[in-house]
C-alpha positions in Angstrom: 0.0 0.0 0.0 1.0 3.1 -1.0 1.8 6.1 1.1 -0.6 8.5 -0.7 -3.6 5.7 -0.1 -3.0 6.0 3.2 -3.7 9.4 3.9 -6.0 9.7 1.2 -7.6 6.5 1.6 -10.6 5.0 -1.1 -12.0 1.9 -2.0 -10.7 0.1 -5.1 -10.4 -3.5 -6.2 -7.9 -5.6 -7.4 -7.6 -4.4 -11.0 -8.3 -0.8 -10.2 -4.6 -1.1 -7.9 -2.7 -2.7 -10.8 -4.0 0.7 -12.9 -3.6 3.5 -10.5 -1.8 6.5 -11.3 0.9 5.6 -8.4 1.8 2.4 -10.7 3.1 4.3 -13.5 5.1 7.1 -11.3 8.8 6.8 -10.5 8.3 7.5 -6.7 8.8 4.4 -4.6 8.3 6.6 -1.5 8.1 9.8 0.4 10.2 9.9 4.2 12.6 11.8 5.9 11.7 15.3 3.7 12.8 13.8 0.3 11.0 11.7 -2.3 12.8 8.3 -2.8 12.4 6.6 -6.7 12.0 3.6 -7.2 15.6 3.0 -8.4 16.7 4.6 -5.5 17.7 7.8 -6.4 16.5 10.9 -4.1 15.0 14.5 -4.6 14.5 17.5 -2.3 12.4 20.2 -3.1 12.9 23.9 -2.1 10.2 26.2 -2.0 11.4 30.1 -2.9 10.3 33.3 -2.7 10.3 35.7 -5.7 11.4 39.3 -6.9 9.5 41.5 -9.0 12.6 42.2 -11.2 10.9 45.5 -12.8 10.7 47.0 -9.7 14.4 47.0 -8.9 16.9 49.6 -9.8 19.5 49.3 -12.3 21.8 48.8 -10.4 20.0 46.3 -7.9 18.8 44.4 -11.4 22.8 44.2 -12.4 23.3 42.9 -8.8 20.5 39.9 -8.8 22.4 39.1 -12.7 25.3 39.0 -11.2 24.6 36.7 -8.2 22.5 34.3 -10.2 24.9 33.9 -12.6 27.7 32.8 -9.7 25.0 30.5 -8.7 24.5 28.7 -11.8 28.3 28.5 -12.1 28.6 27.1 -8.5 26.6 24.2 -9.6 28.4 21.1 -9.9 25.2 19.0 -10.6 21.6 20.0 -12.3 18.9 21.0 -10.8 15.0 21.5 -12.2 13.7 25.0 -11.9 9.3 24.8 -11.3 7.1 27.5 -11.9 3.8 25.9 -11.0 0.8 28.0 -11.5 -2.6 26.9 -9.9 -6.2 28.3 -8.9 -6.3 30.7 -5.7 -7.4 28.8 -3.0 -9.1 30.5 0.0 -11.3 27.8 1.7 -9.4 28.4 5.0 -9.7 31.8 5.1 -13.5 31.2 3.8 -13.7 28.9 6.8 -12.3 31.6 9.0 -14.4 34.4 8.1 -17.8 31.9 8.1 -16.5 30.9 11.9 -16.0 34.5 13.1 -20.0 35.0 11.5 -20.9 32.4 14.2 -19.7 34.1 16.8 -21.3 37.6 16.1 -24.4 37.9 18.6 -25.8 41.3 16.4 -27.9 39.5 13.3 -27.1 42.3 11.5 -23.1 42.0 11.7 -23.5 38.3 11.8 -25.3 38.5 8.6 -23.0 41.0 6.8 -20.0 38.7 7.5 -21.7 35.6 6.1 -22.1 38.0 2.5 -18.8 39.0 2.8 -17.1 35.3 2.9 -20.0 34.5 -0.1 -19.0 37.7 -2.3 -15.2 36.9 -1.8 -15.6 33.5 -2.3 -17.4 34.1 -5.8 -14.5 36.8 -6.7 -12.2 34.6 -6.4 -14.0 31.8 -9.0 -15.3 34.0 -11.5 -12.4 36.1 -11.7 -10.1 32.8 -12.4 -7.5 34.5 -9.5 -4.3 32.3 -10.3 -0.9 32.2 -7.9 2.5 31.0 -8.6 4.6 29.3 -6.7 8.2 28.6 -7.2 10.5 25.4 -6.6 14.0 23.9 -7.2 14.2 20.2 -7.5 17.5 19.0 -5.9 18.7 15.3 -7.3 21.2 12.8 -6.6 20.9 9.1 -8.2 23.6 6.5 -6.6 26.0 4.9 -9.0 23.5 2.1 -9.5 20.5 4.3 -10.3 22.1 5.9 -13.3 21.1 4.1 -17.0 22.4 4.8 -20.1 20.0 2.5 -21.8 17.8 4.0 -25.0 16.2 0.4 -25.5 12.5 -0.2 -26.5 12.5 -2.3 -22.4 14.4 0.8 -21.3 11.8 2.9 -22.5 8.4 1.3 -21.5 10.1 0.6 -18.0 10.8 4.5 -17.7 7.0 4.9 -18.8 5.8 2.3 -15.6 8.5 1.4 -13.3 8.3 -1.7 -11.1 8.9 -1.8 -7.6 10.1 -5.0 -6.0 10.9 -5.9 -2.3 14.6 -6.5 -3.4 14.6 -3.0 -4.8 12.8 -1.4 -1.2 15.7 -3.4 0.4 18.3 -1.7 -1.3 16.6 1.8 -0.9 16.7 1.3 2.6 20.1 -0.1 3.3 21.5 3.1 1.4 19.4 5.9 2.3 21.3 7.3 5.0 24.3 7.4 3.0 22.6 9.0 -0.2 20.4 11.7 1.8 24.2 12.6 3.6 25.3 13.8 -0.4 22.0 15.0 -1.5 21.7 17.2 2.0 24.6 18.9 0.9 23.3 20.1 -2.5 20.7 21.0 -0.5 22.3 23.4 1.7 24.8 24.6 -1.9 21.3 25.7 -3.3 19.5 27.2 -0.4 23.0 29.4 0.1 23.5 30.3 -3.6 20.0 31.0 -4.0 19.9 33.5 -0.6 23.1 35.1 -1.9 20.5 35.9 -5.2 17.9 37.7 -2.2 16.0 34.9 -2.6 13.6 33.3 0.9 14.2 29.5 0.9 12.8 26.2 2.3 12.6 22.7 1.9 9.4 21.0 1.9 9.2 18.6 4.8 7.5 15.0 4.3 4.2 16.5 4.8 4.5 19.2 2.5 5.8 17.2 -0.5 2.9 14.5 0.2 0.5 17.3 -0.3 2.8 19.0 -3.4 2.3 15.6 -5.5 -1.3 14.9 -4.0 -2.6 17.9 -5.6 -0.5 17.9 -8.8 -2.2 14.4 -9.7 -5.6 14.8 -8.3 -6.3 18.4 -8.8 -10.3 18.0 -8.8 -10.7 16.0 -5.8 -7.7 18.2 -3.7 -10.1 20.7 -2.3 -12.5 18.8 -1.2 -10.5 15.2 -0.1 -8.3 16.7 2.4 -4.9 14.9 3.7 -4.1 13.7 6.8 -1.3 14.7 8.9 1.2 11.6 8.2 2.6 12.7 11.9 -0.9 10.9 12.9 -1.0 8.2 10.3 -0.3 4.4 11.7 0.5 2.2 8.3 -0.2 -1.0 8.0 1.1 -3.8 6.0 0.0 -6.0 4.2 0.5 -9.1 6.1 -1.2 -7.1 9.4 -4.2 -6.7 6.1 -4.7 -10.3 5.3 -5.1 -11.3 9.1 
């Protein structure tokens, strides 16, 4: 069972498993604050802040060039650069206002705040109100993970990836050692990155669950909500069959 079942738990049967969307991705699993492949190579993900670039001076404009452009040539390994743009979503802060309406012992007020949560709330959907968030996705693949193979197998196991106990075993036996390298990078990018004026921060195990969640399942993400996996108790399969 995978992790994201777990927290986001539904019924399916047999044939529906061997289909699901979790069966084609690369990610054997999610622990620690990185996402672990299947072939046992690693990624972090750092959140970032952003700069309106327009609004600088020429000078401060040169400045950011500069600095980026030492970052990039500090780089001894790549690195993926998101821009992921998604639908504003205010149902906490919906929530929020709705709660403080409940608590207003004037009808009139109590009334008024109820319209207000209703009026923002339709804003916010008619007027298609979009935000961008920014990432840098942080690799490192052990010796064993790296393939040079361009084969017609090659390709259609890079299009569904198989996960085997032998291959969970060998994940686990070297992810101490692998996270070690790959929280270097971490800490190369986050420094390079601040040196730019840039706000950085890696997503915890939490946080990368729900970054993936969404990206796959981006109808049902507002209303299925995840649980914390600080209060999640997994079971196996043989615990399962009992």
């Amino acid at each position: 069972m995978g992790i994201l079942d777990t927290i986001a738990p539904g019924k399916k049967n047999r044939s529906q498993e061997m289909t699901s969307t979790q069966a084609h991705l690369r990610i054997g699993e999610i622990r620690d604050d990185v996402v672990v492949l299947k072939n046992g190579g690693m990624r972090a993900v750092i959140k970032t802040s952003s700069i309106n670039f327009n609004l600088k001076s020429e000078e401060e404009q040169q400045a950011i060039i500069y600095s980026y452009q030492a970052f990039l040539n500090s780089l001894e390994f790549p690195v993926q650069i998101l821009v992921r743009s998604k639908k504003l979503n205010i149902d906490d802060y919906i929530d929020q206002v709705k709660k403080l309406g409940e608590k207003q012992e004037n009808s009139l007020l109590q009334e008024q705040t109820y319209e207000y949560a209703d009026y923002i709330k339709r804003l916010v959907e008619y007027a298609d109100i979009m935000e961008k968030s920014f990432y840098v996705v942080i690799p490192y693949d052990p010796s064993r993970a790296v393939k040079s193979g361009l084969g017609i197998q090659d390709f259609f196991q890079r299009l569904s990836p198989k996960d085997t106990v032998t291959e969970a075993k060998k994940r686990y036996g070297e992810f101490d050692q692998v996270k070690k390298t790959l929280s270097q990078r971490i800490n190369t990018v986050s420094a390079g990155l601040q040196n730019c004026g840039l706000q950085t921060e890696a997503l915890a195990t939490q946080e990368l669950i729900e970054l993936f969640y969404e990206s796959y399942n981006p109808k049902i993400y507002r209303t299925a909500k995840l649980q914390d996996v600080a209060d999640i108790t997994i079971k196996t399969d043989e615990k399962e069959e009992k």
